[in-house]
TIGUDO-338359 format. One record per residue (C-alpha): residue in three letters; x, y, z. Coordinates in Angstrom, 3 decimals, padded with zeros to 6 digits. Example, Ala and Ser with C-alpha at 12.3 -4.5 7.8 and 13.67 -1.06 7.14 Angstrom:
 type       xx       yy       zz
  ala  012.300 -004.500  007.800
  ser  013.670 -001.060  007.140
//
This chain:
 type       xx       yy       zz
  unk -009.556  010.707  030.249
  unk -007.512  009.518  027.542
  unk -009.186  008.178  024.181
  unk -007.395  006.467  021.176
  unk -008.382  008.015  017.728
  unk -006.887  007.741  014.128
  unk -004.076  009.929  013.008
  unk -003.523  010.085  009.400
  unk -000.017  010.616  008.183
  unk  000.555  012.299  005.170
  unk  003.693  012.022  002.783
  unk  004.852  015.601  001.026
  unk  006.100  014.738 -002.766
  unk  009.736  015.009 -003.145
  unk  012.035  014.159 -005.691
  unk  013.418  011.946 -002.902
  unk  010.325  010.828 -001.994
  unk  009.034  010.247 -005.384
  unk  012.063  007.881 -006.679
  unk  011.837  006.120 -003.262
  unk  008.020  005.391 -004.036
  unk  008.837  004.632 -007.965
  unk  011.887  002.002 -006.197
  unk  009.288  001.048 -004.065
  unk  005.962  000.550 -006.488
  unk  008.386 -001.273 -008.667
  unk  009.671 -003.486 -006.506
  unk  006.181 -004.688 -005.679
  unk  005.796 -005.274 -009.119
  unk  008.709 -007.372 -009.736
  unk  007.849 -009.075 -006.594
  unk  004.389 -010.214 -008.482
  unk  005.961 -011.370 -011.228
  unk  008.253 -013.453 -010.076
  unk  005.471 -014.939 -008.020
  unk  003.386 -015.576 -010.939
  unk  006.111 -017.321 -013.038
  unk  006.992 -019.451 -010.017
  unk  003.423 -020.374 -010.008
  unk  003.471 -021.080 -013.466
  unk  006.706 -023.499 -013.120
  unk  004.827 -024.933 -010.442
  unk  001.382 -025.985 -012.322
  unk  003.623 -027.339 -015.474
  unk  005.549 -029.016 -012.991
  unk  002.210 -031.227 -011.930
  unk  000.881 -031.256 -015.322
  unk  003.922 -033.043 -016.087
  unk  003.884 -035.392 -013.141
  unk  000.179 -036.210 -014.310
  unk  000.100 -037.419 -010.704
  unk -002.680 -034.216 -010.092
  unk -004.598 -033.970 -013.319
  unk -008.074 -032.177 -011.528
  unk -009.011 -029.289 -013.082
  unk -009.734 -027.523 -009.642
  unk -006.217 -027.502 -008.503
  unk -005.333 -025.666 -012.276
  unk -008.027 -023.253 -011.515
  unk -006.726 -022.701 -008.049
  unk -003.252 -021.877 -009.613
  unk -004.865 -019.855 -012.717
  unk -007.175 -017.777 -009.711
  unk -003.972 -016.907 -007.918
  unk -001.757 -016.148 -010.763
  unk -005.261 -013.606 -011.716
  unk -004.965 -012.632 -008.346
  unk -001.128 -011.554 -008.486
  unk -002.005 -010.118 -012.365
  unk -004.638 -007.453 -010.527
  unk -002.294 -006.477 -008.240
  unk  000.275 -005.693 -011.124
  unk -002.253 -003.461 -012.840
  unk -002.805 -001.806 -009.429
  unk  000.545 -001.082 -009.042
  unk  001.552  000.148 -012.680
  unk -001.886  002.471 -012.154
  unk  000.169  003.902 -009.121
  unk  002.922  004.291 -010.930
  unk  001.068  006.632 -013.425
  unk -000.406  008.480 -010.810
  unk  002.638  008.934 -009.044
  unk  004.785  010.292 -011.986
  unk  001.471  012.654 -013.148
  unk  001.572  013.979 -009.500
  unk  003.280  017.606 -008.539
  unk  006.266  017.922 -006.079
  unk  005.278  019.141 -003.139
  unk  001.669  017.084 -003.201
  unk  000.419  015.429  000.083
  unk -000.022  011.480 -000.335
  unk -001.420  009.664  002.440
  unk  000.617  007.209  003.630
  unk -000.879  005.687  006.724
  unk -003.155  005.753  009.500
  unk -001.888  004.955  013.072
  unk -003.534  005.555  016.470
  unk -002.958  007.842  018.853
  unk -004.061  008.981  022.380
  unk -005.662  012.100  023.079
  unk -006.207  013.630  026.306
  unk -009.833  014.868  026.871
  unk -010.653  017.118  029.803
  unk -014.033  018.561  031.054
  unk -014.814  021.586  029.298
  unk -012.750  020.696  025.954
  unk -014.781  021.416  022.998
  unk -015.222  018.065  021.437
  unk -015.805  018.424  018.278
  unk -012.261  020.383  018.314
  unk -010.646  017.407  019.684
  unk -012.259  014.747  017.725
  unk -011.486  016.381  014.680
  unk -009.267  014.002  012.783
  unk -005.109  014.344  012.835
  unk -003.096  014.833  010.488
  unk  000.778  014.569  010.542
  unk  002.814  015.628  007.670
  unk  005.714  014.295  006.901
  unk  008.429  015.760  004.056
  unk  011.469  013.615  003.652
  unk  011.518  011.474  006.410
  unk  011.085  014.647  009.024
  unk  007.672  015.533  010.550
  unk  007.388  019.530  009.161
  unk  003.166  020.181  010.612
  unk  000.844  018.277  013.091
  unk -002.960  019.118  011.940
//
């Protein structure tokens, strides 16, 4: 019989690895700004137009720019982390599902231990 269970991949720390995750993280970051000044243009583009004066739709634009502000502060916190980490740390990266075969007589507790795959520079080096 064949089940599907969650593999967790895991990410060794490399200088490789760490400036693509800084590129990455700040990326993301740039990303949210640029979103949030677009949104900003946007809203002082209607204010202007005074054709949509309700307060709702300026909340709705202040909630999303908050939104996008949070997710800059998430991002700069994983930043710091990232930089206070050691080479050769294990980050999770991802969870993906996988089949496993199981057989009368496994032991199941031995296969339905969670899996691990670790991955150091692009290459898989260990399957847990």
């Amino acid at each position: 019989m064949k089940i599907l269970q969650k593999i967790t991949i895991k990410q060794v720390l490399t200088e490789e690895s760490k400036r693509t995750l800084i590129n990455k993280y700040e990326g993301r970051k740039h990303q949210l700004q640029k979103e949030c000044d677009q949104l900003r243009f946007e809203l002082k583009k209607l204010e202007k137009s005074k054709r949509f004066s309700s307060q709702s739709l300026k909340d709705n634009f202040e909630k999303e720019m908050s939104v996008r502000q949070e997710k800059i502060k998430l991002v700069d916190f994983q930043l710091e982390q990232l930089h206070i980490l050691p080479l050769e740390s294990e980050l999770k990266e991802k969870e993906v599902q996988g089949i496993v075969d199981i057989d009368i007589g496994d032991n199941w507790d031995e296969q339905t231990l969670e899996k691990t795959i670790v991955v150091k520079n692009g290459i898989v080096t260990e399957i847990r």
